[in-house]
C-alpha positions in Angstrom: 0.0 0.0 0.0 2.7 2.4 0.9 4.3 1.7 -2.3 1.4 2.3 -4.3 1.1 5.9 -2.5 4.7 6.7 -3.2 4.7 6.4 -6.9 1.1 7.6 -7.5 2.5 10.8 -5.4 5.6 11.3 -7.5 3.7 11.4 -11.0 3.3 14.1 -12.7 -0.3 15.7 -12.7 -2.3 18.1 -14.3 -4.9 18.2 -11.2 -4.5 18.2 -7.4 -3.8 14.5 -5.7 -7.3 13.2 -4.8 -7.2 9.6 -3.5 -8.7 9.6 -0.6 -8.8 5.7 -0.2 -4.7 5.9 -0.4 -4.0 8.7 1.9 -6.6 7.4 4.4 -3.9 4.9 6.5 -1.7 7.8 6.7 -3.9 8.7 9.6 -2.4 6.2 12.2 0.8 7.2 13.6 2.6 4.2 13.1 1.9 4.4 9.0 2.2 7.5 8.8 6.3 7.1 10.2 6.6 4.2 7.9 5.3 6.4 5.1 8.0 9.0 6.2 10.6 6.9 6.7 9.9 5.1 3.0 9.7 8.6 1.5 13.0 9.6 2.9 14.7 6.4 2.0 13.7 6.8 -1.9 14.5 10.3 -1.2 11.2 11.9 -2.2 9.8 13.0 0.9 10.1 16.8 0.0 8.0 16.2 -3.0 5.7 13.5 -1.5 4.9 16.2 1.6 4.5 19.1 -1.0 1.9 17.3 -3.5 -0.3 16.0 0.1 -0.2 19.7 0.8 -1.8 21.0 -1.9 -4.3 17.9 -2.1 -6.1 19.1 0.4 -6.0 15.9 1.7 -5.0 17.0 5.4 -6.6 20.4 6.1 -3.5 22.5 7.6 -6.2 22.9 10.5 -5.8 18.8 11.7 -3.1 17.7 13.3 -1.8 16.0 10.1 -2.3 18.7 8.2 -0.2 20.6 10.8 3.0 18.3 11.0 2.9 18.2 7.0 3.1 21.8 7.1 6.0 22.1 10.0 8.2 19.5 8.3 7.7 21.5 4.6 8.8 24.8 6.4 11.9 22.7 8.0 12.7 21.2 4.6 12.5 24.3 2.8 14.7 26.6 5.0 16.9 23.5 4.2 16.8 23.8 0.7 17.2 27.7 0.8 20.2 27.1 3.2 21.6 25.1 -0.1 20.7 27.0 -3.1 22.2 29.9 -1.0 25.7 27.7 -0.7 25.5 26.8 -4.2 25.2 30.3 -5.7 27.8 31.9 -3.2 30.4 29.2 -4.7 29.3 29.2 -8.3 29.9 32.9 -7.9 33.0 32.7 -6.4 34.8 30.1 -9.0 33.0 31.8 -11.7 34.3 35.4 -11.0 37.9 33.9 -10.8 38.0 32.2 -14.3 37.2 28.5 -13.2 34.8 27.1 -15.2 32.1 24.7 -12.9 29.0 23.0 -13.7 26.5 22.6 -11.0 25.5 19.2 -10.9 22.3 16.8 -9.7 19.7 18.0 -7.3 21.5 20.7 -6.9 21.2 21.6 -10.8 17.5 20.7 -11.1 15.9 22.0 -8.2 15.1 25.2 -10.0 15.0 23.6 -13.2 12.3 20.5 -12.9 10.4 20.9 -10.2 7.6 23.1 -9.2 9.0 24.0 -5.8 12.8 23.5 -4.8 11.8 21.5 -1.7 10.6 19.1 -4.0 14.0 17.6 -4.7 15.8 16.0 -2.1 19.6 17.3 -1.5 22.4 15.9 0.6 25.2 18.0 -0.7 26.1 20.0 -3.8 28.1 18.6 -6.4 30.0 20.8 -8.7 32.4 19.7 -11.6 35.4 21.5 -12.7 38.4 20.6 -14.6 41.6 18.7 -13.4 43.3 21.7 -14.7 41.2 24.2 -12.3 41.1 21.4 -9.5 43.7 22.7 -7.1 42.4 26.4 -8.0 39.0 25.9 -7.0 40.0 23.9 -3.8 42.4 27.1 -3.2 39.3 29.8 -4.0 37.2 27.3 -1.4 39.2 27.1 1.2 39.7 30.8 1.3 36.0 30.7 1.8 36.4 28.1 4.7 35.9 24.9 3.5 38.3 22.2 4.3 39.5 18.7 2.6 39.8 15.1 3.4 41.7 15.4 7.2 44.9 14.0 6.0 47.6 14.1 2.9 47.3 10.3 2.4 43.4 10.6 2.5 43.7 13.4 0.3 46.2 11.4 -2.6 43.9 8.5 -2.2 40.5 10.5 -3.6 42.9 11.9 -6.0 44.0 8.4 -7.6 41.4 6.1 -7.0 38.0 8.6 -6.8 36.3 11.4 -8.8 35.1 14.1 -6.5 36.8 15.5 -2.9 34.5 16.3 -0.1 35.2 19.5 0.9 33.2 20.6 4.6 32.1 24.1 6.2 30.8 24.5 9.6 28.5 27.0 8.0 27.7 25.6 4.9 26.3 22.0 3.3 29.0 19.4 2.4 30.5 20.2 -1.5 31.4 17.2 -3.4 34.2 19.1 -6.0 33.8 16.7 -8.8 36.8 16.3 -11.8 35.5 12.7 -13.2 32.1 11.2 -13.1 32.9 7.4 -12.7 35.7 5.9 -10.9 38.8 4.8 -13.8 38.0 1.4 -13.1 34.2 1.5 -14.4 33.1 -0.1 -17.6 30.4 2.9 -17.6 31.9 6.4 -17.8 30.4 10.0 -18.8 33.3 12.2 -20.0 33.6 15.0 -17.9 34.9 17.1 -20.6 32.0 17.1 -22.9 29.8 17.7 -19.5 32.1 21.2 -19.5 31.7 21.7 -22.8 28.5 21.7 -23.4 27.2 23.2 -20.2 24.0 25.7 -20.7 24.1 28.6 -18.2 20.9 28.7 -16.1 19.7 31.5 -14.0 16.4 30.0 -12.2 16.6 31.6 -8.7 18.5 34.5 -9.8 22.0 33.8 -9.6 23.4 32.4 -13.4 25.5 29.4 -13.3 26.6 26.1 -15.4 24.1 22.9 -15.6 24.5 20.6 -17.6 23.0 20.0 -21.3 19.4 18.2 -20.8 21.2 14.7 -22.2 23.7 15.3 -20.0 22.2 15.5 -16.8 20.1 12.2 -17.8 23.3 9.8 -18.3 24.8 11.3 -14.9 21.4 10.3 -13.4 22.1 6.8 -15.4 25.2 6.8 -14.1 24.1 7.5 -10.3 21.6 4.5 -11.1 24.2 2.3 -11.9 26.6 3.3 -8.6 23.7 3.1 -6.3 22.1 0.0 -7.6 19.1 1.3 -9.2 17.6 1.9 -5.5 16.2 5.5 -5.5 12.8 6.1 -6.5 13.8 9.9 -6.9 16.2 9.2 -9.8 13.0 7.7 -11.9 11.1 11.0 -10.2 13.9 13.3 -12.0 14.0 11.4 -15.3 10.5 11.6 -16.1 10.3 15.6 -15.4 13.5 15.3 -18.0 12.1 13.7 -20.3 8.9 15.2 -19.8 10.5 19.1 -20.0 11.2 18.2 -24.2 14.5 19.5 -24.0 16.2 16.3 -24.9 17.8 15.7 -28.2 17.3 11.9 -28.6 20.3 11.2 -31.6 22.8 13.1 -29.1 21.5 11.1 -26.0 22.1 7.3 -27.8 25.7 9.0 -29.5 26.9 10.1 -25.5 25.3 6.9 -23.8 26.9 5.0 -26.7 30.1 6.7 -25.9 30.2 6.1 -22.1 28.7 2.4 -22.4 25.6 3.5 -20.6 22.8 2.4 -23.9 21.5 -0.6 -22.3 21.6 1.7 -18.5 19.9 4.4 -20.4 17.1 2.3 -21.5 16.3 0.3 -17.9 16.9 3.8 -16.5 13.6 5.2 -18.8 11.4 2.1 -19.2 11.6 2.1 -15.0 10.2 5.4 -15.5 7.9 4.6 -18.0 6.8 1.6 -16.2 6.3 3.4 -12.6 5.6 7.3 -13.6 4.1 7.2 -17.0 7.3 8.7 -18.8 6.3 9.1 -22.7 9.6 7.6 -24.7 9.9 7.8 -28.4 9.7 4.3 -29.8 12.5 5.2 -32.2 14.8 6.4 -29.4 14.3 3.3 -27.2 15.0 1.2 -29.9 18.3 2.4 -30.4 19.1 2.2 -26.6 17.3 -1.5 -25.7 19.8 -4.4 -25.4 19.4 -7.3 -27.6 17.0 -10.2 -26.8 19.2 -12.6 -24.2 19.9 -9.2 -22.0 16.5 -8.1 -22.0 15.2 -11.8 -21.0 17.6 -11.8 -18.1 16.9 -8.0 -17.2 13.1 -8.8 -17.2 13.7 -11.7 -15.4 15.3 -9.3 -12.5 11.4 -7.2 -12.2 13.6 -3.7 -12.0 10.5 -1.5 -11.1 9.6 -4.0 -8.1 13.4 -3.9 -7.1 14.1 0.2 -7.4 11.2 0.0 -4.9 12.8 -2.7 -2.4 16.1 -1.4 -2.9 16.9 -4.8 -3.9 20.4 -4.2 -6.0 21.5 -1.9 -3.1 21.5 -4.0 -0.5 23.4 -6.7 -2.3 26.5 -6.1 -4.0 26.3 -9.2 -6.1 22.7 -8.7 -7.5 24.0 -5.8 -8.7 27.2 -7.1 -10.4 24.3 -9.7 -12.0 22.7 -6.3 -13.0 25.5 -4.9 -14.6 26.6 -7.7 -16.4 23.5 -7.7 -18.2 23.4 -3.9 -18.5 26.9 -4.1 -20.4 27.4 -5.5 -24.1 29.8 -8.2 -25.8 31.4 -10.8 -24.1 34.9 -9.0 -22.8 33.2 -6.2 -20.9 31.5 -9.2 -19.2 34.6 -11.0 -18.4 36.4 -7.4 -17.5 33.2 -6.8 -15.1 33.7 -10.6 -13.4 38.0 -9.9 -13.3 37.0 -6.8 -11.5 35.3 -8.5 -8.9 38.0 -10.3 -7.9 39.6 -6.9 -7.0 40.1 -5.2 -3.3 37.5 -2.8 -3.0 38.9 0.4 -1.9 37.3 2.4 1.0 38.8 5.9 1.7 37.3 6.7 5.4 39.1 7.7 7.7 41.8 6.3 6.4 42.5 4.3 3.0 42.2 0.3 3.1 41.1 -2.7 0.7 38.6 -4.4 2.1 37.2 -7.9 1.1 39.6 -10.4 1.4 40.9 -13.0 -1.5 38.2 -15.6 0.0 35.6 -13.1 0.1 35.9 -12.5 -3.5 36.1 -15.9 -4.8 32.7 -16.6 -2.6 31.6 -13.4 -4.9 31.9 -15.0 -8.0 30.3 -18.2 -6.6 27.0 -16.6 -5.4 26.9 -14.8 -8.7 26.7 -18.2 -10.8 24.2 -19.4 -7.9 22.2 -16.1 -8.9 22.1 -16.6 -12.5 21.0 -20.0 -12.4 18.0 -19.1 -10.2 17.4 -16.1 -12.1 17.2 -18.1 -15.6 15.1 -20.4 -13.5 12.7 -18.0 -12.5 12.6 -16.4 -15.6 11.9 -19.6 -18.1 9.2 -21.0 -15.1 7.7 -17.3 -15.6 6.2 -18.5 -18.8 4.0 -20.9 -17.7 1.8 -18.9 -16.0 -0.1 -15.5 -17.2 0.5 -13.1 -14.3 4.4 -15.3 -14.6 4.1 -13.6 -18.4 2.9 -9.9 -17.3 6.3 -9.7 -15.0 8.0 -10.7 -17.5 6.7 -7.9 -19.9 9.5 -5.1 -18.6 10.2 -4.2 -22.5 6.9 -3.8 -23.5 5.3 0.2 -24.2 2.4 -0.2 -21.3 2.1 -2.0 -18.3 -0.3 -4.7 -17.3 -2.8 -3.9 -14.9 -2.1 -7.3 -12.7 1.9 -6.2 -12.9 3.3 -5.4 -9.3 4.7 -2.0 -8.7 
C-alpha cells in the first residue's frame, strides 16, 4: 500500500492529488512514520509532503495537516540554506575564471520541479576541470571549506576517486567533482564534454553552469548504476526530464553510446515509464534497448519492483548480475567478473582494501548461484499469465495485474 502511495504521489499531474482511499492509512501514527521513513529512503519526501499539501488531503487545521506543514517549512529553509551555498560558490569560481558545472539536485531544483523543496539534497556537487582542480579547492578554502583530514586521505581521492569532499561548519558538504565514474568503471560519462556543453541557467537569480538536458540524464544513469538502481527519486527526476522536451534523442544514444551506458539508459527510462508514466519515443528506445538474451535476463530481475525494495542496493552481487546484463559483448563481461575479484577500496578515515581474497572468490560463486535461479525464475515465468505480465518489462504499457 505504501508503495502504491509513493509512486502515484511522484507522478506528474495536471490536477490536485485526490485519492482519498490511499491517503486514508496515513492517519495512524505508526503508517504515517513508515510512510516518512519510506519517502525519505527513496529520497522523495520533499515532494511527497508538497503534493499531500496541496491535495487538500489534510486540512493545515488537523493535526496532520499541521506536522505536514512544520516538516515542509523545515525542509524548505533547508533547501534555501543550499541553493544559498550553491550560488555563493558558483559565484565565487566563476568570478575567478574556473569554469564549474553545478550538478544533480543541486542543478534541477530550480530547473524541474515546481518548488525546490521538491527535490531531495544531501550535498552540492559541482564539476570543474583537473586543470582548475587545485584552483577551485584554493578559492574554497579561502571561503572556509576544508578537505579530506589528512595528505594520504587526500592522494587517495585523488587516484582512485572522482570528486573530494570538501566541509564548512556554515555551509552544506561540497562534493568538488573532476570525473564522473571511478577509472575502473566499464560505464563512464566524459567530464569534458559535460564542461563543454554546459548551458548557463539563471532559475533563482544567480546564473551558473548545468549541464545539457542529455547530459544531466546519463549522470542520473550513471548514479543509477553506482547506487544499484535503489532511489525512487532518480526515476522521479527522469520523467520531469524527459517530460520538459528539451532532450535531443540522436545526441542522448551517440553520448550513452560513448560512455557504455545504452542498455543503462534504457532500464533507467522504461523504469520510469513503467512506474511514472514517462512518454519515450519508440524510435529512441529502440536504439538504446539491449538485444533479446539481456532483456530476457533483465526482465527476469522485475527492475520497477526492485528500485522500490532497494533490492540491487543492498546486495553487492545482485548488482554485479545487474550490470553484467546492462553491459554488451562478451569481454566487458569477463572485464566486469575480473573486476570483482579486485580489493575494493574504501577511503574513510583512512585508505584500506577491504574484502579479502576468499571473500571475492565466494563473490563469483554466489553470482553463478544467482544466475541460475534467475534463468530459472525467468523460463518458469512463462508458464503462467501473471508469470508472463512480469515478465513484460520491454513492453510500451504495463499490465494492470503487474506489481509496482
Amino acid at each position: 500500500m505504501l508503495e502504491t502511495l509513493l509512486v502515484n504521489l511522484c507522478r506528474r499531474r495536471t490536477e490536485p492529488f485526490s485519492d482519498a482511499r490511499l491517503v486514508a492509512p496515513l492517519e495512524d501514527t505508526a503508517q504515517w512514520r513508515s510512510f516518512v521513513d519510506f519517502a525519505s529512503r527513496h529520497r522523495v519526501l520533499g515532494l511527497s509532503l508538497s503534493v499531500l499539501e496541496r491535495s487538500g488531503c489534510f486540512p493545515a487545521d488537523t493535526p496532520r495537516g499541521h506536522e505536514i506543514g512544520e516538516m515542509l517549512r523545515r525542509l524548505r529553509r533547508r533547501s534555501a540554506g543550499f541553493g544559498f551555498a550553491r550560488d555563493r560558490i558558483a559565484e565565487t569560481l566563476a568570478g575567478s575564471g574556473v569554469r564549474a558545472v553545478v550538478l544533480k539536485g543541486a542543478a534541477s531544483a530550480d530547473e524541474l520541479y515546481s518548488d525546490p523543496v521538491e527535490r531531495d539534497l544531501r550535498d552540492v556537487d559541482l564539476l570543474v576541470g583537473r586543470a582548475d582542480l587545485e584552483r577551485a579547492i584554493e578559492l574554497m578554502s579561502g571561503m572556509g571549506f576544508t578537505g579530506p583530514p589528512s595528505r594520504e586521505l587526500f592522494d587517495a581521492y585523488l587516484d582512485h576517486h572522482f570528486h573530494l569532499p570538501m566541509w564548512h561548519n556554515a555551509m552544506p558538504l561540497i562534493e568538488l567533482h573532476w570525473g564522473l565514474a571511478k577509472r575502473e568503471w566499464l560505464f563512464d560519462l566524459d567530464p569534458d564534454a559535460v564542461l563543454e556543453r554546459a548551458a548557463s541557467c539563471d532559475e533563482g537569480g544567480v546564473a551558473r553552469l548545468v549541464p545539457c538536458a542529455e547530459h544531466q540524464l546519463l549522470h542520473l544513469v550513471l548514479q543509477n548504476l553506482q547506487e544499484g538502481f535503489s532511489r525512487l527519486s532518480r526515476a522521479v527526476e527522469v520523467d520531469r526530464l524527459v517530460a520538459s522536451g528539451r532532450l535531443d534523442w540522436e545526441v542522448l544514444v551517440e553520448q550513452a553510446t560513448r560512455g557504455n551506458l545504452r542498455s543503462a539508459t534504457a532500464v533507467t527510462l522504461q523504469t520510469a515509464a513503467r512506474l511514472l508514466g514517462t512518454p519515450l519515443p519508440a524510435r529512441g528506445m529502440r536504439a538504446l534497448t539491449p538485444g533479446p538474451v539481456s532483456r530476457f535476463f533483465i526482465s527476469a530481475m522485475r527492475p520497477q519492483a526492485a528500485l522500490l525494495e532497494q533490492r540491487f542496493e543492498r546486495s553487492f552481487t545482485t548488482g554485479m548480475l545487474l550490470q553484467l546484463w546492462l553491459l554488451r559483448g562478451s569481454t566487458d563481461r569477463v572485464r566486469l567478473l575480473g573486476r570483482s575479484l579486485q580489493p575494493t577500496l574504501v577511503m574513510a578515515p583512512e585508505p584500506v582494501h577491504a574484502v579479502n581474497f576468499g571473500q571475492r572468490i565466494l563473490r563469483l560463486g554466489k553470482l553463478a548461484a544467482l544466475q541460475a535461479g534467475l534463468t530459472l525464475r525467468g523460463l518458469l515465468s512463462q508458464i503462467t499469465a501473471s508469470g508472463r505480465d512480469q515478465m513484460r518489462f520491454w513492453s510500451s504499457q504495463a499490465s494492470s495485474s503487474e506489481r509496482l
